[in-house]
Phi, psi and omega in degrees: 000162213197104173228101182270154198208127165232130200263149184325295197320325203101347158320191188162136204236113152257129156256162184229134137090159169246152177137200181297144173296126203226131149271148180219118134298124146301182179250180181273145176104345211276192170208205182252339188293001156308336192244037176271008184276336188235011191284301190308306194285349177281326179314309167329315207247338198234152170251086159321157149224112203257132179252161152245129168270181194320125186081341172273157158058181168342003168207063187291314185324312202274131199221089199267105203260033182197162170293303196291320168286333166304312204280327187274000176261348167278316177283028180255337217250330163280188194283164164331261184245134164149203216251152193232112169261108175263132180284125146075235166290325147338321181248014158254008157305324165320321181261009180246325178298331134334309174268340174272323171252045207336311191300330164277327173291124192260302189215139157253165181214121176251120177248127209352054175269183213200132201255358150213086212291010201239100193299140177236185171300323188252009168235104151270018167224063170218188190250142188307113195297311172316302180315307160332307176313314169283347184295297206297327180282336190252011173296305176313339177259355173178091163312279188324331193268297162000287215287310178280002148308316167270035148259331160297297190303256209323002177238004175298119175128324219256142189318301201250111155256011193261326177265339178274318179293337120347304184296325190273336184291313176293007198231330174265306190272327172217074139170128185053066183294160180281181161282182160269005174269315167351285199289351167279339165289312191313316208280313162321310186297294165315309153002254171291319182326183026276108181249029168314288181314330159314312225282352182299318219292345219248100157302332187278135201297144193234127159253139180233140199249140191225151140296120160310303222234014182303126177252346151215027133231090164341166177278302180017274162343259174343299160312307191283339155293310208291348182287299207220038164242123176350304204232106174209154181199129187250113192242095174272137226244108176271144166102015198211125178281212143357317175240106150274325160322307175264008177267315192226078191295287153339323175255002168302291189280003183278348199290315204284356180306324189286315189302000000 
């Protein structure tokens, strides 16, 4: 069954399928409809709730400018209780709903995220705070081309790079793509995030699936979460950048048999 839902906020929701509650966050520039590759067979087992987030897909209206409003205006809209798979910037909305809320959160699934997206003195696994600059500065001057310039970096690495870029491309440019002030808040949000200092806080069991050849949330990244988030397991996908749901769909969802 299929009930897409959009609420006075503007948010827009689809759940699918029945069983324990399962949420899915996209990444930036995305929509939800990025995760239709792996939806059916998770649907048997899980009651999806697909969000599109503030300002993306069906829920362009709603236009948030922080993590924290992001996160707390999605979390009015889930369930009691359940488990959340964040894509990218999806998934440190994932850790911050966790963190906001414990009690609801059962389990995380961080997919090739990250608790910081900006190389530091002390974070080497990140992306060069410049490349950020330029992505925001040069969305005003050439959306499109931008937009596929990070669509490049996420399929760098990755085995089928011909086809996961096809996907994605049909998944950004045609159909309900955001604006460009949109993508200039996500990109700030990438900015500025850092939830490193956070991540002890998280009790709740977390798996997390990385790309071997992610090139802008490095496995680093990963490895160094699965070090100092309590209860974490980590399943890295060699041959695969950035989307792993879409590089290895099958050994993706073969992933949720532990939750």
């Amino acid at each position: 069954m299929h009930w897409p839902d959009t609420d006075m906020a503007g948010i827009h929701i689809e759940t699918t399928g029945n069983g324990p509650d399962l949420v899915m966050l996209h990444g930036w520039a995305m929509h939800s409809g990025v995760w239709d590759s792996v939806v059916e067979p998770l649907s048997r087992r899980f009651r999806l709730h697909r969000v599109d987030l503030p300002g993306h897909g069906a829920s362009r209206d709603c236009v948030l400018e922080s993590l924290e409003q992001m996160t707390a205006v999605i979390a009015d809209r889930l369930p009691g209780s359940y488990s959340v798979c964040g894509w990218s910037l999806g998934g440190q909305v994932a850790i911050r709903l966790a963190l906001q809320a414990p009690e609801r959160v059962q389990r995380l699934v961080l997919v090739a995220s990250t608790p910081c997206f900006v190389k530091q003195a002390d974070w080497p696994w990140g992306m060069e705070a410049t490349t950020l600059t330029l992505f925001m500065e040069n969305l005003m001057r050439d959306y499109t081309q931008t937009l596929n310039r990070f669509l490049t970096l996420q399929i760098s690495g990755s085995e089928d790079q011909t086809r996961v870029l096809a996907r994605l491309r049909e998944s950004v440019l045609c159909d309900r793509p955001p604006d460009a002030t949109t993508l200039q808040i996500g990109l700030k949000i990438l900015q500025t995030s850092d939830l490193r200092a956070e991540l002890n806080r998280i009790g709740q069991p977390v798996l997390l699936i990385h790309g071997q050849n992610d090139v802008i949330t490095p496995a680093g990244a990963a490895e160094w979460m699965q070090q100092h988030l309590p209860q974490a397991h980590l399943r890295l996908f060699p041959h695969c950048g950035h989307a792993p749901f879409l590089s290895f769909p099958e050994r993706f969802v073969s992933c949720f048999d532990a939750l």
